[in-house]
C-alpha positions as semicolon CSV with decimal commas, in nm:
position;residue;x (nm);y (nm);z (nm)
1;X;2,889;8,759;2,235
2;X;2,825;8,947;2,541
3;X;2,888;8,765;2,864
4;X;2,707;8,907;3,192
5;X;2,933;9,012;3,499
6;X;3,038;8,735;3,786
7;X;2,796;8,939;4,048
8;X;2,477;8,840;3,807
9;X;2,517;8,512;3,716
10;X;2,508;8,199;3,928
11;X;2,710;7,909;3,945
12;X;2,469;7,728;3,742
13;X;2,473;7,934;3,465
14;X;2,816;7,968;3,433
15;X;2,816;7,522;3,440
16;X;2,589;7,565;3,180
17;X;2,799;7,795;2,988
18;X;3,082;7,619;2,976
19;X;2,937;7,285;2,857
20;X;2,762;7,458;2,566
21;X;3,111;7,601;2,469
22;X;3,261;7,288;2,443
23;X;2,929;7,128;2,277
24;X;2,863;7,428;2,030
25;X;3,255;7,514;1,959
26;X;3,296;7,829;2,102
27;X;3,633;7,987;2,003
28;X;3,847;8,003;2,250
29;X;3,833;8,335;2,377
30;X;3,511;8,311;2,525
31;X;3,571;7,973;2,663
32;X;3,857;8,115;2,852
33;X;3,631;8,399;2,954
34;X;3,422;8,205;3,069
35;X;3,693;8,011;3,280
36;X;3,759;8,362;3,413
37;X;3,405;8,414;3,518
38;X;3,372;8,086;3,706
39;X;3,705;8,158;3,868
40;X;3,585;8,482;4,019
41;X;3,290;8,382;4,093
42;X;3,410;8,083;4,252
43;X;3,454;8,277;4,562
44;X;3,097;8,272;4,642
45;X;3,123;7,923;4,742
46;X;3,381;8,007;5,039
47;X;3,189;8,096;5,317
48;X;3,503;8,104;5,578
49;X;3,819;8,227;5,509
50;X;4,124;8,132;5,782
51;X;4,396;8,394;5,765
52;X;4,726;8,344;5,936
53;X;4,885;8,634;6,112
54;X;5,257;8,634;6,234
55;X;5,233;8,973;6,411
56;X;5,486;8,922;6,690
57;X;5,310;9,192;6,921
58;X;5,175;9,090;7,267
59;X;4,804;9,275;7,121
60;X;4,724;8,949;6,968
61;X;4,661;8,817;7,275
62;X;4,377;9,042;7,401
63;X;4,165;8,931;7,100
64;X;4,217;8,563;7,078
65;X;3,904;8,349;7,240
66;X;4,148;8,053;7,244
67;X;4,486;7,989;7,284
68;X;4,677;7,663;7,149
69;X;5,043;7,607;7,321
70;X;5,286;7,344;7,118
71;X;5,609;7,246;7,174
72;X;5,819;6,931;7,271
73;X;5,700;6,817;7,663
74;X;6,044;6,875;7,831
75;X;5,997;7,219;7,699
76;X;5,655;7,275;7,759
77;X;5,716;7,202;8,115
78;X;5,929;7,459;8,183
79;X;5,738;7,720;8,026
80;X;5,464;7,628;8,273
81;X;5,746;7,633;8,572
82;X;5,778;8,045;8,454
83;X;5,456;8,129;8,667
84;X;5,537;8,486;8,643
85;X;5,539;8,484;8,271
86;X;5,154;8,413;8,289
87;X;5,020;8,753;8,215
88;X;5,201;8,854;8,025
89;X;5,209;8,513;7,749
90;X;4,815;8,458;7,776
91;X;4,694;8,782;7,878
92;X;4,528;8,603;8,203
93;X;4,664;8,408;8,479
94;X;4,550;8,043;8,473
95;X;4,564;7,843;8,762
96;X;4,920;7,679;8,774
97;X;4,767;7,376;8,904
98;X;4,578;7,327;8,604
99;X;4,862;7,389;8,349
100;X;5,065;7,120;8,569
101;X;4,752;6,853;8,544
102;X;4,725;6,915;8,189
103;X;5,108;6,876;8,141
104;X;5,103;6,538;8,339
105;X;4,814;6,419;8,161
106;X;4,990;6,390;7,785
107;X;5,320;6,199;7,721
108;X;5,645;6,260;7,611
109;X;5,668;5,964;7,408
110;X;5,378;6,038;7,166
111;X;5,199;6,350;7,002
112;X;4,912;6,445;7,230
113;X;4,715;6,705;7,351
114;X;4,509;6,772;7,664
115;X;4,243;7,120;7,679
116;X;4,042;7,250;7,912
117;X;3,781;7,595;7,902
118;X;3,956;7,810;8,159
119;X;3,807;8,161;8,360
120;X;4,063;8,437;8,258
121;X;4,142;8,584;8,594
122;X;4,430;8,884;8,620
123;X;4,515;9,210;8,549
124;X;4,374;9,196;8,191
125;X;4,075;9,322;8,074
126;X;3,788;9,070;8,185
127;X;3,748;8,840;7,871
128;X;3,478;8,555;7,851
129;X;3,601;8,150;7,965
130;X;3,922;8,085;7,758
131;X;3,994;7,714;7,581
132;X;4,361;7,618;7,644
133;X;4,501;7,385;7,475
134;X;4,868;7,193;7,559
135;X;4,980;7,001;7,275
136;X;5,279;6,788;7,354
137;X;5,522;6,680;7,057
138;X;5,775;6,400;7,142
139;X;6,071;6,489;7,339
140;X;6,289;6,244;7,106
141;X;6,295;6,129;6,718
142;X;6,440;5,912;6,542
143;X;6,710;6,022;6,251
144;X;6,498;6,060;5,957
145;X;6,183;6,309;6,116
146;X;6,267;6,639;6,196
147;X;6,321;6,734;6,537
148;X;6,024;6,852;6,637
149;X;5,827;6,615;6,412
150;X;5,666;6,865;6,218
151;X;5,381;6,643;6,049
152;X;5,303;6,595;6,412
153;X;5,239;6,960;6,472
154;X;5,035;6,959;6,218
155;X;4,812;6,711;6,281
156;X;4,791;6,839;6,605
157;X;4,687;7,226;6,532
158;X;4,437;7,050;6,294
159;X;4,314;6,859;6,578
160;X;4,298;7,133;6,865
161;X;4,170;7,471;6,698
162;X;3,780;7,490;6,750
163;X;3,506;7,746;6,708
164;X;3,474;8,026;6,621
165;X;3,653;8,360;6,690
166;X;4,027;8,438;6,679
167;X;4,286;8,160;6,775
168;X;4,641;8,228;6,928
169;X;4,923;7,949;6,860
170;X;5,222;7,968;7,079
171;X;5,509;7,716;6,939
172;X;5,826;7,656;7,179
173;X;6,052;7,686;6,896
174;X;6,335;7,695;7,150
175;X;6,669;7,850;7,052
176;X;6,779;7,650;6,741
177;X;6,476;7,563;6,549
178;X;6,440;7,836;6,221
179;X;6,071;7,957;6,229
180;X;5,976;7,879;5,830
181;X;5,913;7,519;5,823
182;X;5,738;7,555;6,156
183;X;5,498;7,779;5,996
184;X;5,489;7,582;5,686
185;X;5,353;7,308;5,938
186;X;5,099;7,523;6,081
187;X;4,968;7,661;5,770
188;X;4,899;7,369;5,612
189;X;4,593;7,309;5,861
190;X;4,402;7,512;5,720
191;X;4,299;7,461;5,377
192;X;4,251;7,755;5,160
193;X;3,993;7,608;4,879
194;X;3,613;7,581;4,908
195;X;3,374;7,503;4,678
196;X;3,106;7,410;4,971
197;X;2,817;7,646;4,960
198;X;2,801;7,629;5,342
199;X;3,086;7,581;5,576
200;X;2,909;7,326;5,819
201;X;3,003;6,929;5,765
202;X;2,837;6,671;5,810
203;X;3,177;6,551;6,010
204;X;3,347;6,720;6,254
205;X;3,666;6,796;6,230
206;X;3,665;6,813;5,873
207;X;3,884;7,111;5,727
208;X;3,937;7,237;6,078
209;X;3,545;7,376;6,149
210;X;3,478;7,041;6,371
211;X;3,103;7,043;6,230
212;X;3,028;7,420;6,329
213;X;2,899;7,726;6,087
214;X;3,094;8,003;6,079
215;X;3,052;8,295;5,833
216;X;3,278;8,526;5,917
217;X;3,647;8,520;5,879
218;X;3,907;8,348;6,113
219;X;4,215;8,473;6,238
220;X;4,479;8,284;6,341
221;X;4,762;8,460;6,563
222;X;5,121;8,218;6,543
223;X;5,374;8,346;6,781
224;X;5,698;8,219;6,894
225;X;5,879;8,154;7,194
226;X;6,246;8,088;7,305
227;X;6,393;7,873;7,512
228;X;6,344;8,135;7,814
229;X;5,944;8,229;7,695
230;X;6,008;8,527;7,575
231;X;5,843;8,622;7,203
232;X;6,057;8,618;6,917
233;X;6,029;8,933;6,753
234;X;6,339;8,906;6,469
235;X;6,216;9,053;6,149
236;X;6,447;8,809;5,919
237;X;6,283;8,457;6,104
238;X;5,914;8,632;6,118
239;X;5,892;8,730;5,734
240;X;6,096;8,430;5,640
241;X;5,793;8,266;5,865
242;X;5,549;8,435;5,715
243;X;5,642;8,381;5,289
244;X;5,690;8,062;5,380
245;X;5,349;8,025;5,497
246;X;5,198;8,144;5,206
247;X;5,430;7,965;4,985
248;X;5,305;7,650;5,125
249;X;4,933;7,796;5,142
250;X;4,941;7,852;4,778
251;X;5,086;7,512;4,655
252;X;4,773;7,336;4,922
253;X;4,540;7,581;4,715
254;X;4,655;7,510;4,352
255;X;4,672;7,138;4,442
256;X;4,311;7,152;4,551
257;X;4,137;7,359;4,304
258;X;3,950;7,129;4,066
259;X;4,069;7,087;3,685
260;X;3,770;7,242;3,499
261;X;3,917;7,529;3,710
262;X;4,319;7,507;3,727
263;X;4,361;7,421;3,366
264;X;4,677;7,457;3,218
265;X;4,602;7,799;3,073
266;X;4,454;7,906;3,446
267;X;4,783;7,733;3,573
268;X;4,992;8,001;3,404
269;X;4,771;8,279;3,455
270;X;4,853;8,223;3,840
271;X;5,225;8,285;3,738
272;X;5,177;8,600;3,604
273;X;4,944;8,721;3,859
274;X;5,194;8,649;4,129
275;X;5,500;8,831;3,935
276;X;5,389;9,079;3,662
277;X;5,465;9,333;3,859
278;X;5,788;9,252;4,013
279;X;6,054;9,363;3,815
280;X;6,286;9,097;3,943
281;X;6,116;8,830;3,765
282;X;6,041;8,749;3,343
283;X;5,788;8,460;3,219
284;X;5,824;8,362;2,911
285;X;5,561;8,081;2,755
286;X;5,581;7,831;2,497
287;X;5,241;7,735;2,404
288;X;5,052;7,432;2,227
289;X;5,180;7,427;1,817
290;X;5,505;7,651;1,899
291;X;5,557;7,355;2,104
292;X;5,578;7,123;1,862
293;X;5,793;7,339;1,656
294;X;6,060;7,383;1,860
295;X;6,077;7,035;1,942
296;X;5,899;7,000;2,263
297;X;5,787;6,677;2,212
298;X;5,712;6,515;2,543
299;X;5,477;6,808;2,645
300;X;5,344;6,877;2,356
301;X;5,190;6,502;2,281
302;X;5,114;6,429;2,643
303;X;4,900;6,760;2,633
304;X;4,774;6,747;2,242
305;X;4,441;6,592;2,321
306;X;4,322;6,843;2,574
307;X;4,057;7,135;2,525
308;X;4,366;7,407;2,671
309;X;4,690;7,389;2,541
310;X;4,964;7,188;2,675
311;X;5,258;7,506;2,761
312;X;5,640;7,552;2,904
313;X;5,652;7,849;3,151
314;X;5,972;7,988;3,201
315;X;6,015;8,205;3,493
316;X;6,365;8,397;3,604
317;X;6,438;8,582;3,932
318;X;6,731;8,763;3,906
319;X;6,789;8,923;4,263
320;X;6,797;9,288;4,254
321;X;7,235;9,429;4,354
322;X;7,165;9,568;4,646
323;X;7,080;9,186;4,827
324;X;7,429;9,076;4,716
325;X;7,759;9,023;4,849
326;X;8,059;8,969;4,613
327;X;8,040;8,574;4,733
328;X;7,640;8,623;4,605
329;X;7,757;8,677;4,259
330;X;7,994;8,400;4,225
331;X;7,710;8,160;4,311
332;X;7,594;7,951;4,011
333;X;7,211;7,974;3,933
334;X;6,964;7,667;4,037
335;X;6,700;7,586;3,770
336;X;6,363;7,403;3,918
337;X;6,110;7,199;3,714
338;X;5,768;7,101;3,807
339;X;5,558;6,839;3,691
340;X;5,219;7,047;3,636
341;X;4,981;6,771;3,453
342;X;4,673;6,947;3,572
343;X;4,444;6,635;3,504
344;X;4,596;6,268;3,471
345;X;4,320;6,051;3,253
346;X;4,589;5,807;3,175
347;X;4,516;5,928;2,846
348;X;4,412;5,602;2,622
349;X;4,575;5,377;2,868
350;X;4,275;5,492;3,073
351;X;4,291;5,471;3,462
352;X;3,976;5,319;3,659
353;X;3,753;5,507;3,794
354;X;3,885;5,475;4,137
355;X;4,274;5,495;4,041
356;X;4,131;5,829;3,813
357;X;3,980;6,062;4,102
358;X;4,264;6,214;4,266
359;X;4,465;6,310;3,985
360;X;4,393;6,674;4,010
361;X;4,668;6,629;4,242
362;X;4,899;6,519;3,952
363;X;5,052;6,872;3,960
364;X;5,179;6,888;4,282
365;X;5,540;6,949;4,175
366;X;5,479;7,207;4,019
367;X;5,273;7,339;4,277
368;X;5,522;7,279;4,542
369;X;5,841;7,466;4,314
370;X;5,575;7,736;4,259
371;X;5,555;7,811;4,573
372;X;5,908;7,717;4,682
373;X;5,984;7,981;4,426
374;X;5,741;8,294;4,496
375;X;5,854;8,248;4,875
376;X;6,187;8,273;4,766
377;X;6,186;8,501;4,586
378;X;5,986;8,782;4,824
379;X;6,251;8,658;5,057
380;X;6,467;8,866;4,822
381;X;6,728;8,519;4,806
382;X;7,048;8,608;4,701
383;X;7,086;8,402;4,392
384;X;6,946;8,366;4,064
385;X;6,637;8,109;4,056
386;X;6,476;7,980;3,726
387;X;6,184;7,788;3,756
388;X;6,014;7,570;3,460
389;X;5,672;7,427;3,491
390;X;5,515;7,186;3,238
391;X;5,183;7,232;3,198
392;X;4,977;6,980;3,065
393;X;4,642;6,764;3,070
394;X;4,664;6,390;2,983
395;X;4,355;6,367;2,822
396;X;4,109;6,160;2,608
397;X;4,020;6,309;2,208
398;X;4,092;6,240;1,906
399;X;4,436;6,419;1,915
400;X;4,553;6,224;2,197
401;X;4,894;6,029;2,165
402;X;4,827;5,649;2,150
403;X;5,074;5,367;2,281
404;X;5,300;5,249;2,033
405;X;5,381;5,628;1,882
406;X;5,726;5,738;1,882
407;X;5,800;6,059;1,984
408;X;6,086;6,303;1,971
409;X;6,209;6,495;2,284
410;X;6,320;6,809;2,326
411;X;6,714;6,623;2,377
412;X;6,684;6,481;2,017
413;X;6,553;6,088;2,161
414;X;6,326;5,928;2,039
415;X;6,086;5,758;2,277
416;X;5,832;5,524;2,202
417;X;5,513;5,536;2,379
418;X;5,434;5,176;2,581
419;X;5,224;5,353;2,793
420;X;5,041;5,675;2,821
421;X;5,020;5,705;3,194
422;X;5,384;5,742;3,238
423;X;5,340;6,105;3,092
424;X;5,527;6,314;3,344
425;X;5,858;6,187;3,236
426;X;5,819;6,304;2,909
427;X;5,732;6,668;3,004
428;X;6,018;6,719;3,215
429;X;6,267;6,525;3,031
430;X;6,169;6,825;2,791
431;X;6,242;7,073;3,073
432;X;6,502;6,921;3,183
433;X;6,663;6,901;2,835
434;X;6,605;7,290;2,745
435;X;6,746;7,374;3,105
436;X;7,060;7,198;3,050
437;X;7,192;7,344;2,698
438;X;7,064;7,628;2,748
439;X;7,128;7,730;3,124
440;X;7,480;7,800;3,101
441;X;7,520;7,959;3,473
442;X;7,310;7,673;3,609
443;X;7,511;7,388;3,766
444;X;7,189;7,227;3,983
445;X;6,898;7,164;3,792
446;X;6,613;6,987;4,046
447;X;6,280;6,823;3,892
448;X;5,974;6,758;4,144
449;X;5,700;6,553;4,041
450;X;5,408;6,310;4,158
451;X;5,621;6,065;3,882
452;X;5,526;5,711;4,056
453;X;5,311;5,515;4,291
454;X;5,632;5,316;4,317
455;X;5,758;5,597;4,518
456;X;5,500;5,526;4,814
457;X;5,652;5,184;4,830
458;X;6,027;5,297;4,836
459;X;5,986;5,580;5,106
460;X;5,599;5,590;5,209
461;X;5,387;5,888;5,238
462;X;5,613;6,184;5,433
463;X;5,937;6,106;5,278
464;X;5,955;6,156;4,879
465;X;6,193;5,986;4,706
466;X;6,499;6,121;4,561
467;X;6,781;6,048;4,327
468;X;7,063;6,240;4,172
469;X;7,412;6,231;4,006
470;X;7,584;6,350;4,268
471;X;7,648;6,173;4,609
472;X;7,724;6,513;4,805
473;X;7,361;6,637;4,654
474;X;7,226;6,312;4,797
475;X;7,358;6,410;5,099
476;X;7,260;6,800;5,083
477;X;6,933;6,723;4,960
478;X;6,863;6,480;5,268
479;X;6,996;6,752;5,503
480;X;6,776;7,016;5,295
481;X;6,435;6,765;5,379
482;X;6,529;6,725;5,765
483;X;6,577;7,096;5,796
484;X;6,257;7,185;5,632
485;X;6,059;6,880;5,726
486;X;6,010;6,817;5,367
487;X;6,148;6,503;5,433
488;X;6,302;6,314;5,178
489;X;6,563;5,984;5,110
490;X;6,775;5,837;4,861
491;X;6,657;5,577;4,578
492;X;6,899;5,341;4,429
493;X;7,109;5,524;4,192
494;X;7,232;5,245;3,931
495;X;7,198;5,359;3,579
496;X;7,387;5,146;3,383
497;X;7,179;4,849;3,525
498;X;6,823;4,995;3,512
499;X;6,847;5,171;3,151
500;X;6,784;4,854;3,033
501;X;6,424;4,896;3,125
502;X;6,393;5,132;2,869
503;X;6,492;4,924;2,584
504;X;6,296;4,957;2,242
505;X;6,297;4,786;1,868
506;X;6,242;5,083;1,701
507;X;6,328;5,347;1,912
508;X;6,559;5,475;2,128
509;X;6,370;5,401;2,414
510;X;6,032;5,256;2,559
511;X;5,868;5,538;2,825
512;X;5,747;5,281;3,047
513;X;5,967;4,999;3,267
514;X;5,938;4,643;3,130
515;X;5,952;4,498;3,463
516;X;5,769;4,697;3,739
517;X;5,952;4,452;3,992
518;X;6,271;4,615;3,914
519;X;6,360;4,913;4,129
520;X;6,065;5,139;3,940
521;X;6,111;5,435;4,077
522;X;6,448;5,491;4,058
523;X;6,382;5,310;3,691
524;X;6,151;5,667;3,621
525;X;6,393;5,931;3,771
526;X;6,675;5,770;3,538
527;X;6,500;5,821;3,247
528;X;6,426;6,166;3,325
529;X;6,824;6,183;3,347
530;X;6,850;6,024;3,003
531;X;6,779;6,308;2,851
532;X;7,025;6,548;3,047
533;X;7,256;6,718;2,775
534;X;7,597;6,541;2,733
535;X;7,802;6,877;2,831
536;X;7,647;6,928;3,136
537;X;7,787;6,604;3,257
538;X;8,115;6,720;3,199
539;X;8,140;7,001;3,319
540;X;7,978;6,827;3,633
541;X;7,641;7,004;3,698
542;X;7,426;6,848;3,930
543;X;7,072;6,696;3,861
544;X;6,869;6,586;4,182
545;X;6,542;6,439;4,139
546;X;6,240;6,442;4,397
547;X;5,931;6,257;4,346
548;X;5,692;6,299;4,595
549;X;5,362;6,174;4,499
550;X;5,288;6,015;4,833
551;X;5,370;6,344;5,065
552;X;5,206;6,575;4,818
553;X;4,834;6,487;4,966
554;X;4,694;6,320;5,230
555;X;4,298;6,338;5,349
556;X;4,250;6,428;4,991
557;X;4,427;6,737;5,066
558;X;4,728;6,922;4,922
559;X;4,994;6,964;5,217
560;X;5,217;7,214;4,988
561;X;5,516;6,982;4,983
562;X;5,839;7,142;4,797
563;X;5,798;7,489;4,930
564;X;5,993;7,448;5,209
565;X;6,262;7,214;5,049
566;X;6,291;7,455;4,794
567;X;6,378;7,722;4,984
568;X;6,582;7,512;5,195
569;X;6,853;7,467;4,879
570;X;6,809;7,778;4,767
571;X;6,926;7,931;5,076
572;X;6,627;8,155;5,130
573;X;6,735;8,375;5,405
574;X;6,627;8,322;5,739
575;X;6,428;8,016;5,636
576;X;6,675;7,738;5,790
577;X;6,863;7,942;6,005
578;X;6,842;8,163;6,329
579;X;6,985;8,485;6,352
């Protein structure tokens, strides 16, 4: 069968399309074509694009229409005390008067912001009325928020860029802050996917537009400053700025894009479009019935019942000589799993239809190690990274897995199935399995997943949840989230009194707690570490477990949680350091 280019056919037709494939039994190769074809031609529907520029050079600031200046109020008041830095920071010479009234007019004990429309007077070129906008971040946190607060900053670029035309953002990074997870912060204000046919809402603010049209692209211009107001221009903090970025753009995007899109076989067509041709990295894939014979259980049930097949992807970065130092090689490898159930049905335990929309977002870990990874890993980090995602959709058929089936995992368990909405434990206890026999040079193996709604309760919606063998990895992996403002903190670790959860007649254990009263959460990440192999215990590799399924999304949005985290403990370099 012939199918007609993206340019000639419309959306419509390609909805169309794919229904009758599914209705009439198309094989499978021209169902996934046309999953291609509606992927291309999805970018008709984005009418704006925002791109994000880190070009240290003072020409951004002849272009910009707007300029957005962030930092913490002590230090934003003595950036305005620098009158004679005017020029050259904005290009024009504002009044100093007005900087001071806006200054006085926001606290230092709150995130705010104060603008005004300004004339831009001075030696530059003469430029149409300029919006300037302060935005104050609080001069003190508490222990568990990163210094600057960098949901905050967020928030508050979402907030304050307007319009059209290009935008410059000035952050007071000072003199110890690295540059990555600030930029992680910024970039995840504006939202890569779009599937509206126009760009104008119906409510401002939405998406960052604030109600207006705009067809053409936006640029956004991030700079830096120092303590003394001077532009950072290090090449190390700006690039590590800049993957970071996109790492964190590209988990928001994946955790946006809608499932008759991202499907598991889309999922890992991503992987190889980011890496086929960088020699540094190899994927290998285990797909649907090869699954099954090698004795991937958990991912191979939880996924049985969907249209695309359930599949392991196996990625390896092995950093080219040249980046390493002899203390480089003598580093151990770190192995990182994702949780990518691209649609979560509850499978026959069905969700409602409320507690079911949403759960596009059910592959957020693996999102979030995705990007954590291909950040890393253009970084040119020093040490060898494997990364595993499960990819799977719990879904409704005939071939789905039913409660009360027993199962065999990839570690040799057998698990019997109490309910079928507790599905990402099974796929990465498979991961998580295969990683430890078979990793050898691997002595920290880290699994990210949306696992439980428990975890909101334990640590709320910025800080996911973590638990691990280890108490120095507790401690690490704390440091790691306060660093990167990935902020994360410590579940219960108690084993050998909440196993019992697990306990089963006729198998070796139940998937599902019996009493969701009793420390849950931690209750899911233990029996991910059930299924660790015996001989990595002893010879004392490390197993830390994140789940973050309340700071994955908020506003129905991907916020590309993980990235920076990840390349916090990998050590990506200049990501949580300055040079």
């Amino acid at each position: 069968m012939m199918l007609p280019s993206s340019a000639a056919i419309s959306s419509a037709t390609i909805m169309m399309l794919l229904l009758l494939s599914r209705a009439s039994g198309f094989t499978k190769p021209i169902a996934t074509s046309l999953h291609q074809i509606c992927h291309q031609s999805s970018q008709l529907f984005a009418s704006t694009t925002t791109n994000i520029s880190f070009d240290p050079s003072i020409d951004v600031r002849e272009k910009a229409t707007s300029t957005l200046v962030i930092g913490r109020h002590s230090t934003l008041k003595s950036l305005i005390e620098q009158q004679d830095s005017y020029v050259s920071l904005f290009g024009f010479r504002p009044h100093p008067d007005i900087l001071s009234s806006m200054h006085e007019s926001i606290s230092g004990n709150q995130a705010t912001s104060s603008h005004v429309i300004v004339p831009t007077v001075g030696p530059a070129i003469p430029r149409p009325p300029h919006r300037l906008t302060l935005c104050s971040l609080r001069n003190k946190v508490t222990r568990h928020n990163h210094p600057l607060s960098l949901h905050s900053m967020t928030d508050l670029v979402k907030s304050s860029v307007k319009g059209k035309g290009p935008v410059r953002i000035m952050v007071c990074v000072e003199d110890e802050y690295p540059l990555g997870p600030i930029a992680g912060a910024i970039s995840r204000a504006f939202p890569v996917f779009n599937r509206k046919t126009k760009s104008k809402k119906a409510d401002a603010g939405e998406d960052g537009d604030n109600g207006e049209e705009e067809e053409e692209e936006r640029m956004i211009h991030v700079t830096f400053l120092d303590s003394k107001g001077r532009v950072v221009k290090n090449e190390v903090e700006i690039n590590a700025a800049r993957e970071a970025a996109e790492g964190v753009r590209l988990a928001c995007r994946l955790v946006d894009t809608h499932p008759e899109e991202l499907t598991s076989t889309a999922f890992a067509q991503e992987c190889h479009d980011l890496f086929d041709e960088d020699d540094t990295v190899t994927i290998e894939e285990i797909v649907g019935e090869e699954l099954k014979e090698k004795g991937y259980g958990g991912i191979y049930n939880v996924g049985k019942g969907a249209t695309e097949p359930p599949r392991l992807v196996i990625m390896t970065y092995t950093p080219p000589k040249d980046v390493l130092t002899e203390e480089d090689e003598e580093q151990s490898a770190i192995t990182l799993v994702g949780k990518g159930i691209v649609y979560d049905t509850g499978g026959l335990a069905i969700k409602s239809r409320v507690g079911m929309c949403g759960m596009k977002h059910d592959m957020g870990g693996a999102a979030g190690v995705l990007g954590g990874f291909a950040a890393a890993v253009r970084l040119r980090t020093p040490r060898k990274i494997r990364l595993m995602l499960c990819l799977a959709e719990n879904a409704i058929g005939p071939e789905s897995v039913r409660n009360d089936d027993i199962i065999t995992q990839y570690s040799g368990k057998t698990v019997e199935i109490n309910n079928s909405d507790a599905e990402g434990r099974l796929v990465l206890s498979d991961a998580v399995a295969h990683a430890t026999q078979h990793f050898d040079d691997s002595d920290l193996v880290v699994d990210m997943a949306t696992l439980t709604g428990a975890q909101l309760v334990s640590t709320g919606k910025t800080h996911a949840a973590i638990l691990t063998n280890k108490e120095e990895l507790e401690h690490t992996a704390v440091k790691a989230g306060l660093a990167s403002g990935d902020l994360c903190y410590p579940l219960l670790y108690a084993p050998e009194l909440l196993n019992k959860e697990f306990n089963s007649k006729v198998a070796d254990m139940k998937n599902s707690v019996k009493d969701r009263s009793n420390a849950q959460c931690s209750c899911a990440g233990h029996f991910i570490e059930s299924h660790i192999d015996s001989k990595y215990i002893e010879r004392d590799g490390g197993w830390l477990h994140v789940d973050m399924a309340g700071p994955g999304s908020k506003a129905e949005r991907g916020t590309g949680y993980g990235v920076g985290l990840v390349l916090s403990l990998v050590g990506a370099p200049g990501f949580s350091s300055r040079s």
